[in-house]
N, C-alpha and C positions, 0 to 999 in steps of 0.2 A: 349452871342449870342447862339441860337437854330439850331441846324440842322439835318442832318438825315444821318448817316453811310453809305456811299454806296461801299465800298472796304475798302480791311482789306487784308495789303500786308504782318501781322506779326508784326512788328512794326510800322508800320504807316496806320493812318486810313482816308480817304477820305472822309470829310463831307460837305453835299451839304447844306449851312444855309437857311436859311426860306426865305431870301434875294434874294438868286441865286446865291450866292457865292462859288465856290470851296476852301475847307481849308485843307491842309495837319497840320494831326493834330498828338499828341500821347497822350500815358497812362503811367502817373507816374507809378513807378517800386512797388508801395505798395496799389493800387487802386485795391478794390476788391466789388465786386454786393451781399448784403444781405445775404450775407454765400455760396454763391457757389464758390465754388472751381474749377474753371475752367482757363484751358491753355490764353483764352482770355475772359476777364470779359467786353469786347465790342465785338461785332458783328455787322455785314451786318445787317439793317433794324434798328437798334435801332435810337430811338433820344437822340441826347445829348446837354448837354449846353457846349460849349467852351470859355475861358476867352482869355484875347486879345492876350496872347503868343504864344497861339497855344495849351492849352492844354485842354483835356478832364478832367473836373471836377465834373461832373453830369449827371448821363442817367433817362431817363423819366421811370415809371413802366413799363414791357414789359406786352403783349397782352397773349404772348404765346412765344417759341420759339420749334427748332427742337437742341435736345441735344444728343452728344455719348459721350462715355468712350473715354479719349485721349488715343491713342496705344500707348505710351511709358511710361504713367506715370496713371498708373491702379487706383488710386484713385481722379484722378480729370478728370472733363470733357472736353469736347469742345463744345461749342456752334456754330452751322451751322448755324445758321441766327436765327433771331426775328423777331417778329410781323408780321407772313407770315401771308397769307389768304387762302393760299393751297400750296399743294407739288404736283408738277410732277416726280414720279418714275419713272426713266429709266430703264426696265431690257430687258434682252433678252435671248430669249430659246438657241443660240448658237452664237458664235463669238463677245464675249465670252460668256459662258453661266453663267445665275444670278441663284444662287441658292432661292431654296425656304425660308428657313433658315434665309438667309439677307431680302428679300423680308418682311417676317413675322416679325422678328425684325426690323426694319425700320417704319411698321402699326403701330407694338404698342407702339414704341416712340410718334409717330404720335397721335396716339389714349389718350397717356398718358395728351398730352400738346393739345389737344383739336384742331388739324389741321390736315382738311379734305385730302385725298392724291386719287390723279388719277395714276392707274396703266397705264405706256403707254410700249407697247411693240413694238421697234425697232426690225430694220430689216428684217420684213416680208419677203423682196423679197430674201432673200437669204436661206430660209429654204425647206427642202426638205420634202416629204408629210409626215414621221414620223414627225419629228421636228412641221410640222407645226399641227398635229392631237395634238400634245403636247402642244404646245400653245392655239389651242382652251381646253382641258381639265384646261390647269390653268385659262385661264378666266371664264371659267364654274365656276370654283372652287371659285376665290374672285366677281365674280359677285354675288354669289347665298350669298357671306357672306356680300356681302352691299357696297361692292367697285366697283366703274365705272373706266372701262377697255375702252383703247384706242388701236387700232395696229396702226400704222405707218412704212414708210420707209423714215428715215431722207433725205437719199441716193437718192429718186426718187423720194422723195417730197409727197407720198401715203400718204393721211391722217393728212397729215400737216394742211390743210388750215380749217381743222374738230376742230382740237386741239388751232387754233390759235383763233378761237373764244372762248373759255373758259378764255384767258386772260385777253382781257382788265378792267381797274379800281382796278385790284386787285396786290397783291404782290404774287409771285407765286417762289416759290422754284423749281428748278431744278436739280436732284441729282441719284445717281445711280454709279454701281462701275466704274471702268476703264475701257475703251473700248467700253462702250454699246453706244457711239455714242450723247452724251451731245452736243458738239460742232456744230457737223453736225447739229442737232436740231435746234441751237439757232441761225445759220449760216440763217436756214432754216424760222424762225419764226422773226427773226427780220435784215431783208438783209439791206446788207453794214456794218454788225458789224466786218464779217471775221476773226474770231476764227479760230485761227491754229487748225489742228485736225492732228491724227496721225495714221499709220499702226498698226493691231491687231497684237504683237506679235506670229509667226507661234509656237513655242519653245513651249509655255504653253496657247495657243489659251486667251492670258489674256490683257489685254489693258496698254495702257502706258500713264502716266499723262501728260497730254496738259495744262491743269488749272491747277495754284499754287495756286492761292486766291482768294477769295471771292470776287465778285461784281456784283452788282445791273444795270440791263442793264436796260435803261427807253424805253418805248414801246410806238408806234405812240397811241394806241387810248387810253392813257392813264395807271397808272400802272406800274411793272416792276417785269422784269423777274432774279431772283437770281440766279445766275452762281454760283457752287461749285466745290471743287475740286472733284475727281472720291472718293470713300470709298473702299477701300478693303476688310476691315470688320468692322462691326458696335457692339458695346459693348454699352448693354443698361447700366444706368447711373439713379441713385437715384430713382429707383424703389424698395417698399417691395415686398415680395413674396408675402406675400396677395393680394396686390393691382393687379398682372400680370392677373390674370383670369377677372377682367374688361377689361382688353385692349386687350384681344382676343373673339370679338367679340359673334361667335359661341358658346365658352367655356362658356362665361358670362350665355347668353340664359340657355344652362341647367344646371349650376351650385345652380340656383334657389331650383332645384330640390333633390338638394343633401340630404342625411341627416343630417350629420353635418355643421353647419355654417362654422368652419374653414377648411371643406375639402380641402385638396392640390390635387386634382383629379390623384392621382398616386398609392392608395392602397386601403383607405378607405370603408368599407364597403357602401351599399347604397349610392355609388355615382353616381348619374345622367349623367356625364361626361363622364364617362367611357362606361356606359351602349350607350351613344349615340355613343363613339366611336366605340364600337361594333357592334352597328348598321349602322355603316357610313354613321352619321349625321356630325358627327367630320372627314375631314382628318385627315388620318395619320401623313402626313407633317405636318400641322399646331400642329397635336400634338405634335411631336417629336421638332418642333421649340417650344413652349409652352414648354418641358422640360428642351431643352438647357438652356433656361431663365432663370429656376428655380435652374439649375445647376450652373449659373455665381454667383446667389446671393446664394447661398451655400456656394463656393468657393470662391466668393469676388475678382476674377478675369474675368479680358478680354482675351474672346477665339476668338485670332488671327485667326483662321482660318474658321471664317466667316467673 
């Protein structure tokens, strides 16, 4: 029997078959996907075939997915969902505030597995005219690099009904760290779902998990929207260093230019990169997140503290 993963509680996985059937289904203890190594070798969005007991015995080739480094166990991944068709990133300039850092790692996972990502910025209405000149210079910033930027206020409903046309017919990931208001969103975009949502921790101005697991909400005009849990930091996950200057999009642009082909754009004589960063064609940000990158696969660890 065929179906489609649409929740993943940990051990038991939610498949909706091709019928219309709900099957509480699991994953034998040694089932593993084409050599990756990851905490759950099924995800949200995948198809699987299920045999009459209940168990997962086959997933169909995936399209694409959205993958990080698991936090506790530095050499295997996690899989956030499959066969999305786009990602909505939640950040926000305060309460809590998203660093640029996760922002930029999150694109080029994005970028890596070939899925398009909308930057949407929550909580407009609570930013103060700093805060808010701040917000407009970061969307200057990933506009001008090829990303389409959304503000909203989950909270007053601003820009909701902007965003809620981008969804229908597609699978659409929903994602972004703790606090920035996920809930409130989807509370927002698909009514009557009623997602608990919670108070910004005052202590560390940082959010508190409402979502434990992954699920697939199905959307009136068709489609469906991927609920994840909040990320606190995101560790990219089976990228080379060579490969990292494609999936920053700016860097790629003049990296052309370089003189050497394996330039790592950090010393090299006659690097285009560099020379652009100089000229601030490059942010800084994006370059200083472009190095942390290059830092983790130096290091061959996950820097918890994005």
């Amino acid at each position: 029997m065929h179906g489609l993963v649409i929740k993943n509680t940990g051990s038991w996985y939610t498949v909706l078959t091709d019928d219309g059937q709900l099957l509480e289904c699991k994953v034998k203890g040694n089932f593993r996907i084409k050599g990756i190594r990851s905490t759950n070798p099924v995800a949200v969005g995948d198809g699987v075939t299920v045999n009459s007991e209940g168990w997962i015995i086959d997933i169909d080739d995936r399209r694409n997915y959205i993958i990080r480094k698991s936090i506790n166990l530095s050499k295997q991944s996690h899989i956030i969902a499959a066969n999305v068709d786009q990602a909505l990133l939640v950040v926000t300039v305060n309460y809590p505030q998203t660093s640029t850092t996760f922002i930029d790692r999150f694109l080029a996972s994005a970028e890596a597995y070939r899925v398009p990502v909308i930057l949407v910025f929550n909580k407009t209405d609570l930013l103060d005219a700093d805060e808010a000149r701040y917000q407009q210079m970061l969307i200057a910033l990933y506009e001008t690099i090829g990303y389409q930027c959304s503000t909203i206020s989950a909270e007053t409903g601003e820009g909701v009904e902007e965003l809620k046309k981008l969804l229908p017919g597609k699978m659409t990931l929903l994602s972004g760290n703790s606090g920035v208001g996920k809930s409130t969103l989807i509370n927002r975009l698909v009514p009557g779902v009623n997602l608990r949502t919670a108070e910004i921790s005052d202590a560390h101005n940082a959010g508190q998990h409402t979502t434990t697991f992954s699920e697939m909400i199905p959307l009136e005009g068709g489609g469906w929207l991927v609920d994840t849990p909040g990320i606190k930091g995101f560790g990219t996950f089976d990228m080379e260093p060579e490969e990292l200057t494609s999936y920053f999009k700016e860097i790629f642009h003049f990296s052309k230019d370089c003189r050497f082909s394996n330039c790592t754009h950090t010393h090299e004589p006659g690097c285009a990169v560099l020379k652009a960063l100089e000229d601030h064609y490059i942010a800084q940000s994006r370059y200083q997140s472009y190095l942390s990158m290059l830092e983790d696969k130096d290091q061959g660890k996950y820097r918890e503290a994005f």
